[in-house]
Structures are given as structure tokens and as C-alpha cells.
N, CA, C and O atoms as a Tripos MOL2 file, in Angstrom:
@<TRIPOS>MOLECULE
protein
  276   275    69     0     0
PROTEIN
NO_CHARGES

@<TRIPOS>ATOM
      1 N           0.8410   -1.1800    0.0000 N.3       1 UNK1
      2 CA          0.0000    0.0000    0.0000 C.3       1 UNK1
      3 C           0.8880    1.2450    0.0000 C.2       1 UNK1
      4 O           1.7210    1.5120    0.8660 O.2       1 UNK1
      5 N           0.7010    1.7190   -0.7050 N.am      2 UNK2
      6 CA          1.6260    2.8240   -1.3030 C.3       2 UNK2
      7 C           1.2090    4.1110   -0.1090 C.2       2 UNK2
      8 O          -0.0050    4.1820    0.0790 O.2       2 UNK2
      9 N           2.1500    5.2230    0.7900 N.am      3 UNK3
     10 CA          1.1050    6.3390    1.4510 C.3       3 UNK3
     11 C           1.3920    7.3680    0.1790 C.2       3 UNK3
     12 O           2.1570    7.3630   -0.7850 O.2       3 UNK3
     13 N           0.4110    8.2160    0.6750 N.am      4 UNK4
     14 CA          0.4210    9.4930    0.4590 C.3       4 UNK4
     15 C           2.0380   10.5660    0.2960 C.2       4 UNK4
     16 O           2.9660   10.4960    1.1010 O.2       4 UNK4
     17 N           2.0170   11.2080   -0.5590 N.am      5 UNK5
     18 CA          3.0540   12.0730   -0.1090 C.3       5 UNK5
     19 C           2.8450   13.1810    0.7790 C.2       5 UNK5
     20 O           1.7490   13.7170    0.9460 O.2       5 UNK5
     21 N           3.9010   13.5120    1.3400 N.am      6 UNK6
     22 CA          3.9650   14.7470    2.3770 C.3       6 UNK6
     23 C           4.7680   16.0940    1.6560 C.2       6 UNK6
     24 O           5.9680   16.1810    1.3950 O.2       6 UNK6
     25 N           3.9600   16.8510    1.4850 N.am      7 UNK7
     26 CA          4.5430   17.8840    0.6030 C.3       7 UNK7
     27 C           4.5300   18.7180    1.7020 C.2       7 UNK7
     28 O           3.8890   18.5760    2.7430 O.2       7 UNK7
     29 N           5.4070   19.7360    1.3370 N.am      8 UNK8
     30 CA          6.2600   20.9110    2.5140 C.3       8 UNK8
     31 C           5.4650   22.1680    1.1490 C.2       8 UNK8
     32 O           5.4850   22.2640   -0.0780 O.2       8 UNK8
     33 N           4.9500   22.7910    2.1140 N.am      9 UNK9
     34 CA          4.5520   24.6790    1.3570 C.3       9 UNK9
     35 C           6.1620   25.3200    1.7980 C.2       9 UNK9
     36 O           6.8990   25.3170    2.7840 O.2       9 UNK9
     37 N           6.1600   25.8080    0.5070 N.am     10 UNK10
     38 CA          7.3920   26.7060    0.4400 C.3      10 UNK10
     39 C           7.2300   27.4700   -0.4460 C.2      10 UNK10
     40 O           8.1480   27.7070   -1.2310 O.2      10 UNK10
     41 N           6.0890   28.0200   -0.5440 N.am     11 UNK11
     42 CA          5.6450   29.0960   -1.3220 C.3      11 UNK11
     43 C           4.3680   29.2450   -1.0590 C.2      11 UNK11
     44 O           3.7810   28.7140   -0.1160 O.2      11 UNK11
     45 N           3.6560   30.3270   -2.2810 N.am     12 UNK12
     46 CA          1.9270   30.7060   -1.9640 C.3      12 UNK12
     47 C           1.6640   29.4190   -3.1950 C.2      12 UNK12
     48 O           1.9870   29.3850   -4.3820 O.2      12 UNK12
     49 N           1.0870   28.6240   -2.5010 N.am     13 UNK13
     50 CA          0.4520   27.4370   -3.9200 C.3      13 UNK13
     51 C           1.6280   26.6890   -4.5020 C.2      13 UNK13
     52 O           1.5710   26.0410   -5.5460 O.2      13 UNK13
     53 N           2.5350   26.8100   -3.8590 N.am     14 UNK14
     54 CA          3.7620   25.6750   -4.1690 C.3      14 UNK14
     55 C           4.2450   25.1640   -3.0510 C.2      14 UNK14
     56 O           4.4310   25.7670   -1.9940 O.2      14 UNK14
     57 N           4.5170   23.6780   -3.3620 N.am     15 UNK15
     58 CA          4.6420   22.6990   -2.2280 C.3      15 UNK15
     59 C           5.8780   21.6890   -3.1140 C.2      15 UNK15
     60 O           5.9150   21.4440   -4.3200 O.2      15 UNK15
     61 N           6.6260   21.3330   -2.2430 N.am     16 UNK16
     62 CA          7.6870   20.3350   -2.8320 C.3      16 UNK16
     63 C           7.7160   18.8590   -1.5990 C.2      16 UNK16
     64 O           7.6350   18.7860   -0.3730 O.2      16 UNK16
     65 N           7.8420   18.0640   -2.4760 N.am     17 UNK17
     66 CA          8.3220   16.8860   -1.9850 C.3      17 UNK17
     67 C           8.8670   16.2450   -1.8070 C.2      17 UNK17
     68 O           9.8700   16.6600   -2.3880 O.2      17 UNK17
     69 N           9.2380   14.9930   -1.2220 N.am     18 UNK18
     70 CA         10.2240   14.1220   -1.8400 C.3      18 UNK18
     71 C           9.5970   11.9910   -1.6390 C.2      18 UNK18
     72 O           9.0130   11.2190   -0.8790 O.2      18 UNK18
     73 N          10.4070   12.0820   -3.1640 N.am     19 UNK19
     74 CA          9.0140   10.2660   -3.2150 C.3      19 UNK19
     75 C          10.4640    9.2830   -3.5920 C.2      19 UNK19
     76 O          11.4370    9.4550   -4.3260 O.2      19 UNK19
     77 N          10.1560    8.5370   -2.9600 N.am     20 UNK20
     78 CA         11.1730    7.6320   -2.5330 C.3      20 UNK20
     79 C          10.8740    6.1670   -3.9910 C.2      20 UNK20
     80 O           9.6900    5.8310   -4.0420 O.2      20 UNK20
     81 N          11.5890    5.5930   -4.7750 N.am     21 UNK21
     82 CA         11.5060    4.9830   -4.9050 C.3      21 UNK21
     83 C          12.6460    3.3340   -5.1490 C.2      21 UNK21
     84 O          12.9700    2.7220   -4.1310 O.2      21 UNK21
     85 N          12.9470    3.0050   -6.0370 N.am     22 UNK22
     86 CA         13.8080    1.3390   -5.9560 C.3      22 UNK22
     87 C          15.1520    1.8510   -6.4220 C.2      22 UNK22
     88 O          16.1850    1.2450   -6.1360 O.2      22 UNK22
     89 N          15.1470    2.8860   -7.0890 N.am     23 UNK23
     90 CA         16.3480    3.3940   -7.6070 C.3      23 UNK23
     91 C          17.0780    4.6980   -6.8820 C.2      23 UNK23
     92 O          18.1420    5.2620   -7.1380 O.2      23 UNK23
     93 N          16.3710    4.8690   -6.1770 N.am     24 UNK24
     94 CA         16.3500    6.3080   -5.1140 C.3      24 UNK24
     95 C          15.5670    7.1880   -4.8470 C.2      24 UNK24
     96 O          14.4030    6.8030   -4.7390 O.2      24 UNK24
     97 N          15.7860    8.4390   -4.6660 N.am     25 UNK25
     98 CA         14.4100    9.5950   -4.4810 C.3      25 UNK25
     99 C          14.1780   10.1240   -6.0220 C.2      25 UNK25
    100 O          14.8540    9.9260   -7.0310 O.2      25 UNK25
    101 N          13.0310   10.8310   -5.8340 N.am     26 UNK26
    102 CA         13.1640   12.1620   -6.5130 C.3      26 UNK26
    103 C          12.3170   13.5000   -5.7950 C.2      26 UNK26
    104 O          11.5480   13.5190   -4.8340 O.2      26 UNK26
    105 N          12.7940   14.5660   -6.6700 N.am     27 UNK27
    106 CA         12.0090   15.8690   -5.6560 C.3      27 UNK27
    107 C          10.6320   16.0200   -6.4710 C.2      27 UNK27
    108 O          10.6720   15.6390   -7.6410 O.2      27 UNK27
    109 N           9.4880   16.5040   -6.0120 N.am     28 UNK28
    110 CA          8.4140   16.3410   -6.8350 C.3      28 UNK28
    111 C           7.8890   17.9320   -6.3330 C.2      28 UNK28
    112 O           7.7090   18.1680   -5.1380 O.2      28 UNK28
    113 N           7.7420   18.6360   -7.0530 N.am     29 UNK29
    114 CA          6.7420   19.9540   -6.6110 C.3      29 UNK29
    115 C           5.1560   19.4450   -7.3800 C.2      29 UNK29
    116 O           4.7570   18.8260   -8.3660 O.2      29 UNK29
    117 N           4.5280   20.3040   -5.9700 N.am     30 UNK30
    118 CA          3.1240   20.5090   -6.5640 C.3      30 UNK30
    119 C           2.4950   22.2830   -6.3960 C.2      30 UNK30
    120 O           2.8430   22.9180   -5.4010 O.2      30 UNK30
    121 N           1.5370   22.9650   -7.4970 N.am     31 UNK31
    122 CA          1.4820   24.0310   -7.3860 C.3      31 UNK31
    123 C          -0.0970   24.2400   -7.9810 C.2      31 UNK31
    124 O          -0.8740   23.4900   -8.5720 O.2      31 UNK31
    125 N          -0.1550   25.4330   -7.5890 N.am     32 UNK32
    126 CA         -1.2070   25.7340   -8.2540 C.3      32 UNK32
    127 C          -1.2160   26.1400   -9.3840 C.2      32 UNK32
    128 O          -0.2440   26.7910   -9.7670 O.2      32 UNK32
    129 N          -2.3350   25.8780  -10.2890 N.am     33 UNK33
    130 CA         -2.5870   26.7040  -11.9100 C.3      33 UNK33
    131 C          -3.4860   27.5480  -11.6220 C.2      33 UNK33
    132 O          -3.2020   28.6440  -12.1050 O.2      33 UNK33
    133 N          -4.7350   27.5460  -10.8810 N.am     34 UNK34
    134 CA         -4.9600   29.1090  -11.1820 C.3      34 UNK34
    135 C          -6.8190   28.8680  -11.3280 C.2      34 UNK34
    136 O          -7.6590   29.7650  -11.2640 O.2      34 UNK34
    137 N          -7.0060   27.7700  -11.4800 N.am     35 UNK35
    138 CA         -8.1920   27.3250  -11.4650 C.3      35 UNK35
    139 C          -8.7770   26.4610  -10.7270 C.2      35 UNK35
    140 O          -9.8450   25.9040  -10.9800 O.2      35 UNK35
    141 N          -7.8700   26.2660   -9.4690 N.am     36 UNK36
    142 CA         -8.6860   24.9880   -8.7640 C.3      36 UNK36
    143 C          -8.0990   23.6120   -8.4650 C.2      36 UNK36
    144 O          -8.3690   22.8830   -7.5110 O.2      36 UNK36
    145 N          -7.2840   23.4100   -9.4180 N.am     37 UNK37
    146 CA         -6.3680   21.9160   -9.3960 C.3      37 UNK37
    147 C          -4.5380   22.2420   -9.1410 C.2      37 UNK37
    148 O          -3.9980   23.2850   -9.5080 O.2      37 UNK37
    149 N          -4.0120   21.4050   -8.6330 N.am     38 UNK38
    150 CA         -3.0020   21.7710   -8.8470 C.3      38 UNK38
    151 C          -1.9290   20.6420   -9.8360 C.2      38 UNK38
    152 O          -1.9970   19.4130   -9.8040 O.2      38 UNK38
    153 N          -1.2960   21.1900  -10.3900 N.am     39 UNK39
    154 CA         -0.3420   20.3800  -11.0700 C.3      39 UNK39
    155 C           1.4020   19.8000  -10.4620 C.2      39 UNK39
    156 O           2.2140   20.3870   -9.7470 O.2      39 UNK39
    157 N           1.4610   18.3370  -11.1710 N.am     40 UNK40
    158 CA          2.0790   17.4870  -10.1350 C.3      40 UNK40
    159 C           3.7880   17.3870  -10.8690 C.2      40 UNK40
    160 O           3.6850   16.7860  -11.9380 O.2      40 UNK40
    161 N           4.8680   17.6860  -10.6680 N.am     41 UNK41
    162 CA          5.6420   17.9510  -11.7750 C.3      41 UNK41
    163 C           7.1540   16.8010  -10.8050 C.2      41 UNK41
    164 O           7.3030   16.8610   -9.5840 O.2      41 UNK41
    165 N           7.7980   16.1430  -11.4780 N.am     42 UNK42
    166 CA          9.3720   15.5770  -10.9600 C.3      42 UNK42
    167 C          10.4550   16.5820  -11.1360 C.2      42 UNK42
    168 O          11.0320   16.7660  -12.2080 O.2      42 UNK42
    169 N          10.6810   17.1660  -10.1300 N.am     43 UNK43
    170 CA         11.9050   18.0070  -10.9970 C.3      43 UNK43
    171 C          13.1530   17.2780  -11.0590 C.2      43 UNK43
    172 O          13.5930   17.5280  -12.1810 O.2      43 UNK43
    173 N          14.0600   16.4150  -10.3860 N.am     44 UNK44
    174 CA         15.3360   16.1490  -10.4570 C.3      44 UNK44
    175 C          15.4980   14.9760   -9.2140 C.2      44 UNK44
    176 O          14.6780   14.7130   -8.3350 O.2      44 UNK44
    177 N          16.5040   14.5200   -9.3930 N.am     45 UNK45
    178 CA         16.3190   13.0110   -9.2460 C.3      45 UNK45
    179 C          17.2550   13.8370   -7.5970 C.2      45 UNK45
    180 O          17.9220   14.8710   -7.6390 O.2      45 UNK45
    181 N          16.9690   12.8880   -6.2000 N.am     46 UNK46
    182 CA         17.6020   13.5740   -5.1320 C.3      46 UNK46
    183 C          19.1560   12.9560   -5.1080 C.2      46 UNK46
    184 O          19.6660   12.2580   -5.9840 O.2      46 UNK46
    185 N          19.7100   13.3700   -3.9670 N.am     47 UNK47
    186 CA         21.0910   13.2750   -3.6370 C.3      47 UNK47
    187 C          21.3090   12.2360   -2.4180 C.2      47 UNK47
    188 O          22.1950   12.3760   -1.5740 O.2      47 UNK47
    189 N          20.3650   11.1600   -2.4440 N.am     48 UNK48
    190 CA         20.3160   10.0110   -1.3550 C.3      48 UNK48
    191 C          21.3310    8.9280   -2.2810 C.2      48 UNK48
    192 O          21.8450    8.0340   -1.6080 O.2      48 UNK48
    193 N          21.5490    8.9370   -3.2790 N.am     49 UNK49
    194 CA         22.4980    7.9790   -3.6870 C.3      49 UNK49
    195 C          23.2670    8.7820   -4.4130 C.2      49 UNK49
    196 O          24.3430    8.8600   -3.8210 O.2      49 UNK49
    197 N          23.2890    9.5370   -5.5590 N.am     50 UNK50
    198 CA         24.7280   10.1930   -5.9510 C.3      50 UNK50
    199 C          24.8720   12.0640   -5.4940 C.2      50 UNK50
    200 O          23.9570   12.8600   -5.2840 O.2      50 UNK50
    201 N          26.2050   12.2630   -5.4650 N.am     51 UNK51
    202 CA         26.1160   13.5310   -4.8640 C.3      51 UNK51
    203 C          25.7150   14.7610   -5.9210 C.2      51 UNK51
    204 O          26.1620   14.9840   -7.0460 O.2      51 UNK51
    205 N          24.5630   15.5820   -5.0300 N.am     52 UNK52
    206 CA         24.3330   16.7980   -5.8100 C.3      52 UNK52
    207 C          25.1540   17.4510   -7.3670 C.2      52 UNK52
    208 O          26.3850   17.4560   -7.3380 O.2      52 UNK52
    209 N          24.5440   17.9110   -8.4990 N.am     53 UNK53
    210 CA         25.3410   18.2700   -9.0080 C.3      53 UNK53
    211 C          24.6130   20.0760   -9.5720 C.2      53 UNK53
    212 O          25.1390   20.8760  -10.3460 O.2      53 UNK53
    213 N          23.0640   20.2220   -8.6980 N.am     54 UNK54
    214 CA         22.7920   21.5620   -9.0910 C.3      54 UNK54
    215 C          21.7690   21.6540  -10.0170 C.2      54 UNK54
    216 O          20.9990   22.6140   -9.9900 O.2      54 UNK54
    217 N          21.6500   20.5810  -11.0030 N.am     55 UNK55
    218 CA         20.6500   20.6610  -11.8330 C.3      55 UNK55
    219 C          20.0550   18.9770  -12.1480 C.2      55 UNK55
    220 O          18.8320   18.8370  -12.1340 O.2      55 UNK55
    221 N          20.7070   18.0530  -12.3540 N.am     56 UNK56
    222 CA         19.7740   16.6170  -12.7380 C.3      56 UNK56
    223 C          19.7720   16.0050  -11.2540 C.2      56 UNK56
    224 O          18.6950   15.4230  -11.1210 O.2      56 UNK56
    225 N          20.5310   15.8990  -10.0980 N.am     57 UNK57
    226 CA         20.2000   15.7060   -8.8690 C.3      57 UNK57
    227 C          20.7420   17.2330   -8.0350 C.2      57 UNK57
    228 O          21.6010   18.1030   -8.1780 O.2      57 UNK57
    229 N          19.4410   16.8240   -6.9580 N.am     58 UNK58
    230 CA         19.6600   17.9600   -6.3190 C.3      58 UNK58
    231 C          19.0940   17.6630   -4.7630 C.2      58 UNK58
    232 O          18.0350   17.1120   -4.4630 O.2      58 UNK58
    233 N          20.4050   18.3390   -3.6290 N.am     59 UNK59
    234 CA         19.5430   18.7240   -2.5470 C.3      59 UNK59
    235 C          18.3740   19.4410   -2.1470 C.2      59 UNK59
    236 O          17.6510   20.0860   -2.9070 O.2      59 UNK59
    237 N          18.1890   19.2630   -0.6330 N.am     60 UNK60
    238 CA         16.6610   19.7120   -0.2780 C.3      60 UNK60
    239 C          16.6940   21.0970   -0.7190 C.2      60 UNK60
    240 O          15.9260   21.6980   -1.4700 O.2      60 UNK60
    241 N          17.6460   21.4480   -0.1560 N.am     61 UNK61
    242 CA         17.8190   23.4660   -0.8910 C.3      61 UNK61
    243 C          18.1410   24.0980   -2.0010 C.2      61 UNK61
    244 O          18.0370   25.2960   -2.2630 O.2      61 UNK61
    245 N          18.6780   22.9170   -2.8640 N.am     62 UNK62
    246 CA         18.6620   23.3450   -4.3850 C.3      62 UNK62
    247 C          16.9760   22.9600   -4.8380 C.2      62 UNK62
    248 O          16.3350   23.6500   -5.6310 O.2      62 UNK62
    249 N          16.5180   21.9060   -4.2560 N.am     63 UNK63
    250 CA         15.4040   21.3720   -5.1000 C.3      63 UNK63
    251 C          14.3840   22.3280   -4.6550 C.2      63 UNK63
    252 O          13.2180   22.2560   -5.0420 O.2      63 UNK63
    253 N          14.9260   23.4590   -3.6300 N.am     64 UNK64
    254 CA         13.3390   24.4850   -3.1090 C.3      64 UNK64
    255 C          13.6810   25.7750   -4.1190 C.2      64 UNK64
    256 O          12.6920   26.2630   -4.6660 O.2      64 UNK64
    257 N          14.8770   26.3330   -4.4020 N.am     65 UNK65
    258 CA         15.3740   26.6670   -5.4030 C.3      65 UNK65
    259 C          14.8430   26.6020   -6.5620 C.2      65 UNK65
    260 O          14.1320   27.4530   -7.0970 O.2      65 UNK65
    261 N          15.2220   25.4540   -7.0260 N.am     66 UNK66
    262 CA         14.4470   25.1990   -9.0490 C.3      66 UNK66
    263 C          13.0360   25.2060   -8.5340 C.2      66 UNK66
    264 O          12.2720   25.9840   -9.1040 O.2      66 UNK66
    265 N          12.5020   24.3890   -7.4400 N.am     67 UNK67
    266 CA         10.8630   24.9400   -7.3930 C.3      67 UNK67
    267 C          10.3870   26.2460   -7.3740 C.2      67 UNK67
    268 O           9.3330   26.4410   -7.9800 O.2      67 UNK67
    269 N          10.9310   27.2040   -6.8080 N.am     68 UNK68
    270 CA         10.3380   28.5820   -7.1790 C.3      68 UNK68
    271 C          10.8540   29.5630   -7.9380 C.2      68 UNK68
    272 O          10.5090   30.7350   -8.0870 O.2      68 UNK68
    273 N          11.8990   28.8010   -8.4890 N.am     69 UNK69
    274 CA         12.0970   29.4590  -10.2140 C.3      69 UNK69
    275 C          11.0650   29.6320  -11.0280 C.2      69 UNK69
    276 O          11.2410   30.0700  -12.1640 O.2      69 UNK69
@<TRIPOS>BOND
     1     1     2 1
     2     2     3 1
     3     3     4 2
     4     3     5 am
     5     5     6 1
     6     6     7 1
     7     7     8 2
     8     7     9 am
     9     9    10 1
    10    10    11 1
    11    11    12 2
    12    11    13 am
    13    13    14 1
    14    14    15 1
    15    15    16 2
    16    15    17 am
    17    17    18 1
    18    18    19 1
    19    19    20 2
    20    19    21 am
    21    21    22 1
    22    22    23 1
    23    23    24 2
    24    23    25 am
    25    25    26 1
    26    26    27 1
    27    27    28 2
    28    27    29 am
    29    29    30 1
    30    30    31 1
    31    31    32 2
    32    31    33 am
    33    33    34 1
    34    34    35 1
    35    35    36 2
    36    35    37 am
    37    37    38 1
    38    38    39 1
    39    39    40 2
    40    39    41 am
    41    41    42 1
    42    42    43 1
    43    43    44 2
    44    43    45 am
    45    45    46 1
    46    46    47 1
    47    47    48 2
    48    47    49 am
    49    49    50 1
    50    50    51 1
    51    51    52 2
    52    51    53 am
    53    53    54 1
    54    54    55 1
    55    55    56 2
    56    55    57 am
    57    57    58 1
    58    58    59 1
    59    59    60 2
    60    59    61 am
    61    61    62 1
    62    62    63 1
    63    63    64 2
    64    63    65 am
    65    65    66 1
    66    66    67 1
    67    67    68 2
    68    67    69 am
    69    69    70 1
    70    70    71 1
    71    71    72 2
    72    71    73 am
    73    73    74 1
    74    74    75 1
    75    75    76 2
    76    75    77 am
    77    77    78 1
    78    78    79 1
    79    79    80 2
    80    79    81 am
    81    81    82 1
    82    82    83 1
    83    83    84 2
    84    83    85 am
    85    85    86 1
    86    86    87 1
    87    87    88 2
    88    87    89 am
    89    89    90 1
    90    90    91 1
    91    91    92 2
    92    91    93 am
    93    93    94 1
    94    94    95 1
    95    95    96 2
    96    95    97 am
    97    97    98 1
    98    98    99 1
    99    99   100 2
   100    99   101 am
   101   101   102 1
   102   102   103 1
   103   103   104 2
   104   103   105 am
   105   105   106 1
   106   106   107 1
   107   107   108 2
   108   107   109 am
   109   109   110 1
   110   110   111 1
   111   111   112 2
   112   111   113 am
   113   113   114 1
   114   114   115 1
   115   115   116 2
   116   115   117 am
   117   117   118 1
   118   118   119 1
   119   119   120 2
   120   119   121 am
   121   121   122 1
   122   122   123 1
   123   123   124 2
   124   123   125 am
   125   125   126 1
   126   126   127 1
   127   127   128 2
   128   127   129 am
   129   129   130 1
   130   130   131 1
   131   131   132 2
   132   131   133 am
   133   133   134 1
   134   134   135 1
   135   135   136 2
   136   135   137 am
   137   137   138 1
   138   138   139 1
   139   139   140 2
   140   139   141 am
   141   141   142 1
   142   142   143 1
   143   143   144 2
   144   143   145 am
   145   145   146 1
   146   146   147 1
   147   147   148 2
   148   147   149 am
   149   149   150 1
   150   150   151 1
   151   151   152 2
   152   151   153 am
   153   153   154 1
   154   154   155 1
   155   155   156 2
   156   155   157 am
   157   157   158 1
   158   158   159 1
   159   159   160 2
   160   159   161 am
   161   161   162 1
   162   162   163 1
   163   163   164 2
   164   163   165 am
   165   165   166 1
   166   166   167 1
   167   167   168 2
   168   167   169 am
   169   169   170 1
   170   170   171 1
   171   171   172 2
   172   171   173 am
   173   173   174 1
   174   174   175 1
   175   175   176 2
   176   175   177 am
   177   177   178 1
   178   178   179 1
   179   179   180 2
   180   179   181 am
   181   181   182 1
   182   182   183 1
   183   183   184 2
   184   183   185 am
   185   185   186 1
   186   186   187 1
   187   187   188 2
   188   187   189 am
   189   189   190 1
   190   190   191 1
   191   191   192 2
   192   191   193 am
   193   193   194 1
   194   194   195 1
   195   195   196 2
   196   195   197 am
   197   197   198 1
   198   198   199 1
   199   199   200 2
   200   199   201 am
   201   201   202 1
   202   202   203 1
   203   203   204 2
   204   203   205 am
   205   205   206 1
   206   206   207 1
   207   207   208 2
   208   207   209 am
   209   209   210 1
   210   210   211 1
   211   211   212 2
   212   211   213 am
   213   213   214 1
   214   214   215 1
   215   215   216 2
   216   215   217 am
   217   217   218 1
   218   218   219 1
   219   219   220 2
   220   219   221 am
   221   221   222 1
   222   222   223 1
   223   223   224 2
   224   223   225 am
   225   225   226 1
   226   226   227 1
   227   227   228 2
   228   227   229 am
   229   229   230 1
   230   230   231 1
   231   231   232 2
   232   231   233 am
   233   233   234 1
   234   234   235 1
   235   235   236 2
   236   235   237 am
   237   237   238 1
   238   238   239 1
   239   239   240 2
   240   239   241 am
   241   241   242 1
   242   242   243 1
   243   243   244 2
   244   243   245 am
   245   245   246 1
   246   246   247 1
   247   247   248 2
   248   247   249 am
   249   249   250 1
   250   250   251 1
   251   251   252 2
   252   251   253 am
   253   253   254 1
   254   254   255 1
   255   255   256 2
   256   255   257 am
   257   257   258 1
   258   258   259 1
   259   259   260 2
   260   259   261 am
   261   261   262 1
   262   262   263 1
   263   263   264 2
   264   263   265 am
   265   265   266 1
   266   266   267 1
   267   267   268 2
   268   267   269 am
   269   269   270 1
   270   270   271 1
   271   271   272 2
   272   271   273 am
   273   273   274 1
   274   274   275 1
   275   275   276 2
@<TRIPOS>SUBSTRUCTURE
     1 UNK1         2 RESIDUE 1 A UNK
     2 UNK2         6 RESIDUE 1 A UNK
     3 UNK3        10 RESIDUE 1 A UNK
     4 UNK4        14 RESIDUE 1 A UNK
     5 UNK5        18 RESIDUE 1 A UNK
     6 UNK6        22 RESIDUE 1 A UNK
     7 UNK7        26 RESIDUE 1 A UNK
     8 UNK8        30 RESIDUE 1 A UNK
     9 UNK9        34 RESIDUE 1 A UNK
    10 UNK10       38 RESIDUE 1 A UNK
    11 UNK11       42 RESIDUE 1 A UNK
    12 UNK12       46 RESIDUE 1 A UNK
    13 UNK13       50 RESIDUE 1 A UNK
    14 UNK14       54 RESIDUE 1 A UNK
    15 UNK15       58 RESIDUE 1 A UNK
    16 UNK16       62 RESIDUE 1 A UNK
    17 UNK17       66 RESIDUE 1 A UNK
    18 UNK18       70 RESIDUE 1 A UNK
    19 UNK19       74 RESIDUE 1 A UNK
    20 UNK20       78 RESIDUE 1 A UNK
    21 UNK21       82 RESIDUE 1 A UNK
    22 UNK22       86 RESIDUE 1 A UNK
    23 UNK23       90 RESIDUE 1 A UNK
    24 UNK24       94 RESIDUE 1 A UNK
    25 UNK25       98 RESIDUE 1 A UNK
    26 UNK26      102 RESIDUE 1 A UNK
    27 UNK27      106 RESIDUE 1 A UNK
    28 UNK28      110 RESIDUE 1 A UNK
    29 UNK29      114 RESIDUE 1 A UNK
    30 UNK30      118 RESIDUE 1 A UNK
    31 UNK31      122 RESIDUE 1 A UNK
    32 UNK32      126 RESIDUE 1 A UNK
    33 UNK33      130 RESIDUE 1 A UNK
    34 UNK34      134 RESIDUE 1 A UNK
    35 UNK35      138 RESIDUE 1 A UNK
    36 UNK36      142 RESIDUE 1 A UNK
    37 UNK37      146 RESIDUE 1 A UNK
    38 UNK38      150 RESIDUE 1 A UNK
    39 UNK39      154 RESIDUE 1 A UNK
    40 UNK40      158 RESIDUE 1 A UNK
    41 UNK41      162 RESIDUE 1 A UNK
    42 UNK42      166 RESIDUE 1 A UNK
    43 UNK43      170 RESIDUE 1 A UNK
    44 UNK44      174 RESIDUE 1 A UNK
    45 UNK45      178 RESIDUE 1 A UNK
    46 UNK46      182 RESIDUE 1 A UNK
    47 UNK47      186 RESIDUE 1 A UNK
    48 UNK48      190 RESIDUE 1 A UNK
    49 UNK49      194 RESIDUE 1 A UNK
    50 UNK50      198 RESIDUE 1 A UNK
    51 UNK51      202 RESIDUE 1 A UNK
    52 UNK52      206 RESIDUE 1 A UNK
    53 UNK53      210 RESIDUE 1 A UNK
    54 UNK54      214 RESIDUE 1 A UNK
    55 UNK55      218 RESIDUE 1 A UNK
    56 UNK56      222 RESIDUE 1 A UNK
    57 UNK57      226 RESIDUE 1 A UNK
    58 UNK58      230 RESIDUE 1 A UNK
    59 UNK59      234 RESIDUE 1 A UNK
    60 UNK60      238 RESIDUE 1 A UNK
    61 UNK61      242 RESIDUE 1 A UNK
    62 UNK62      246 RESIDUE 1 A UNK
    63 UNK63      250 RESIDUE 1 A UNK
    64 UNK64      254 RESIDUE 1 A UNK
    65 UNK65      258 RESIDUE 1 A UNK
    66 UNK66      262 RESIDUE 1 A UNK
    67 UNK67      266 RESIDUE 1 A UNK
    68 UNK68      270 RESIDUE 1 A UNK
    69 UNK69      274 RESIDUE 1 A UNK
């Protein structure tokens, strides 16, 4: 049974995450569009198995970073 994710607000209508899976993490933002729903996006794969490089994996503070770019 799969849970829920736990998304962190780190913005107005933007929320980031992080989803664990067999190969490692990734960071996931969710945000608002503007009508009611929000949209669900992967940005970059995390830094639980190879080290940060800023843009294709990224730490918790780079990945809050590219989210409110």
C-alpha cells in the first residue's frame, strides 16, 4: 500500500516533496494553476544515492530553489 506524499509549502500554492523509490528519491513539486487543481511535476532526481550536481540531482535546498524558479 503505497502512502500518500507529504509535501512541505514553500511558497503561496507551491509545495515540494520528496518520493522515494527502488532506484532512489526524486524531488516532486506541486502548485497551483490558477483554477482549482493543482499540477504534479518531478523536478530532479535527489542526492540520497549520488552527490548533488545543481541541476539533474539535487539537494533539499537546491530542489526548493528550481521549485520557485
Amino acid at each position: 500500500m503505497a502512502k500518500k506524499p507529504i509535501y512541505l509549502q514553500i511558497g503561496r500554492g507551491l509545495f515540494l516533496s520528496y518520493r522515494k523509490n527502488q532506484t532512489g528519491g526524486v524531488w516532486v513539486t506541486r502548485y497551483a494553476n490558477g483554477v482549482g487543481k493543482y499540477l504534479v511535476e518531478n523536478i530532479a532526481d535527489a542526492d540520497d544515492k549520488l552527490s548533488p550536481n545543481g541541476s539533474t540531482v539535487l539537494d533539499f535546498f537546491q530542489a526548493q530553489r528550481v521549485a520557485q524558479a
